[in-house]
N, C-alpha and C positions, 0 to 999 in steps of 0.2 A: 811770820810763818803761820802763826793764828789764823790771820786775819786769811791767809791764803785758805789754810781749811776748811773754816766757818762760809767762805762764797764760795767752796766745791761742794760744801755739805746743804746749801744753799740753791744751787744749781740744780743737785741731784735730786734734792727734794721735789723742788718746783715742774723740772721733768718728769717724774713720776705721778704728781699731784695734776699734772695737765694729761697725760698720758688717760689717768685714773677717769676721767670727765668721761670721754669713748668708750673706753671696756666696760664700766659698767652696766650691766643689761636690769635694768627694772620695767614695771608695767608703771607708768607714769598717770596718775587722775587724780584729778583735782579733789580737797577734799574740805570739811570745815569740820569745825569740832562738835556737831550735832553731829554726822555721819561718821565720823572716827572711829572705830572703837580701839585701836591701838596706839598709842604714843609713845614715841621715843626722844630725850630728852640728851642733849650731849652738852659739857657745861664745866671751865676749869672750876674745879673743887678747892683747889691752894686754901683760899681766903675762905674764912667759917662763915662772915657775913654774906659773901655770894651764896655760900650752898644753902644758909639759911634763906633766900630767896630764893632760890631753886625750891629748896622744902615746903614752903607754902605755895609755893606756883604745883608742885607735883599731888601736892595735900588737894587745890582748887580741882584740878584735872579727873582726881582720882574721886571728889566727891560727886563731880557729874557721871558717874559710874564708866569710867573709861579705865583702861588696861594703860597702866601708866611704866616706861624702865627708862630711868635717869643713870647715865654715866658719866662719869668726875672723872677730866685729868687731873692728876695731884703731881704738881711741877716738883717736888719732889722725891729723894730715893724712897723713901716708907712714908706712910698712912699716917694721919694724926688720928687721936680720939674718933673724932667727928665721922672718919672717914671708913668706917667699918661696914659691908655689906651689910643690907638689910632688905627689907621687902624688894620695896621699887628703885632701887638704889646698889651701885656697884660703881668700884673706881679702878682706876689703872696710877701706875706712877712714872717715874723716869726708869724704872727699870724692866718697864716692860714696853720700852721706845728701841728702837735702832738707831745704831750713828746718826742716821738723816731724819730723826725724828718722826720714824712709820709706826706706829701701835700694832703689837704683835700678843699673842696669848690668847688663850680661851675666852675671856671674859668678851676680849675685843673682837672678836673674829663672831660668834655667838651674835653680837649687839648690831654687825654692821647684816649681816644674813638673814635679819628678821627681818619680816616685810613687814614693817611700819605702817599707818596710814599717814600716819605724817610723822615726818622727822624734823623737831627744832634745835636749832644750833645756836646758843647761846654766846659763842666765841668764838671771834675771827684771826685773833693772833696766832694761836699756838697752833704750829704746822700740823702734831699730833691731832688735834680736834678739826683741823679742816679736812684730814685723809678721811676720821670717820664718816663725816657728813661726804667727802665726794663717792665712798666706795660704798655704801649707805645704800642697800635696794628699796629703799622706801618709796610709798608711791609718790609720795609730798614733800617734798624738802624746804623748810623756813629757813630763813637767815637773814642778818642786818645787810642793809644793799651796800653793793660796793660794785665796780664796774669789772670786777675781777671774777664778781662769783655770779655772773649770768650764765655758765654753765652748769651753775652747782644748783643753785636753787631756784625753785619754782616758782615761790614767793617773796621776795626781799623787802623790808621794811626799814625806812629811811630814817635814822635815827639823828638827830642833833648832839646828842649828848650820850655820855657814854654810862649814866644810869640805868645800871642791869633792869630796876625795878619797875620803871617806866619800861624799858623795851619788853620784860614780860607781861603791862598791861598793854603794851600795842597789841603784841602779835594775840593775846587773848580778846581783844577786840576785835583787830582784821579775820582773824578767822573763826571766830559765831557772824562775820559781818556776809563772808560768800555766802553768796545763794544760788543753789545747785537747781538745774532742773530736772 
């Protein structure tokens, strides 16, 4: 009986999540992180070591004087220590998820409405972080390639290995690398 629910809650998601690629209406242009001045940052928080790479990836962003808001899902019902708002930084939990795993609340609803110039998506698993990044009016949207999220993002960067640390020196590379004219 699980197992039945888990592929309805599955389905329903995945309908929604594809659904969510058309509706969204943004002004889409290419952007790199000399022209930015806005960043948006999406990124499961669970693990201290991840946000702790998150935190120096947002610390680098913010010292090239750009407008930096990182959001953590925390797979979790409550917040650890770590996980308390602050500057550039704001989290959600499990209990601000629906049955089918859709992020709902101020915090989330605020994050995805802001026009970005680029939105990076740090995590491809959690259904919750992929509604962000699809429903996300941002002009630019990063994420790790996968032949799933060619709707979703603009730019995808091909990752071997699943070292958060290295994929945020790639995409910190790929994007001072475009050149705009």
């Amino acid at each position: 009986m699980k197992k039945l629910f888990n592929l309805l809650k599955y389905k329903v998601a995945t309908f929604i999540l594809n659904r969510g690629v058309y509706l969204v209406k943004r002004k889409r242009e290419v952007k790199n992180f000399k022209n930015a001045k806005n960043i948006g940052i999406v990124y499961d928080a669970t693990n201290e070591n991840t946000h702790n790479i998150v935190a120096e990836f947002v610390k680098k962003i913010s010292n090239e004087r750009k407008n930096v808001k990182a959001l953590g899902y925390v797979n979790l019902k409550e917040g650890l220590c770590f996980h308390m708002p602050k500057l550039h930084y704001d989290f959600f939990t499990k209990k601000n998820i629906n049955w089918y795993d859709k992020p709902k609340g101020h915090i989330v609803n605020n994050f995805i409405s802001e026009p970005f110039d680029i939105l990076i998506c740090l995590d491809e698993i959690q259904l919750a972080i992929k509604y962000i990044s699809i429903y996300s009016i941002a002009k630019y949207k990063v994420g790790k390639f996968d032949e799933s999220n060619k709707k979703i993002y603009d730019l995808m960067i091909d990752q071997k290995n699943d070292d958060l640390k290295d994929f945020v020196q790639q995409i910190f590379y790929y994007l001072n690398l475009i050149q705009l004219k």
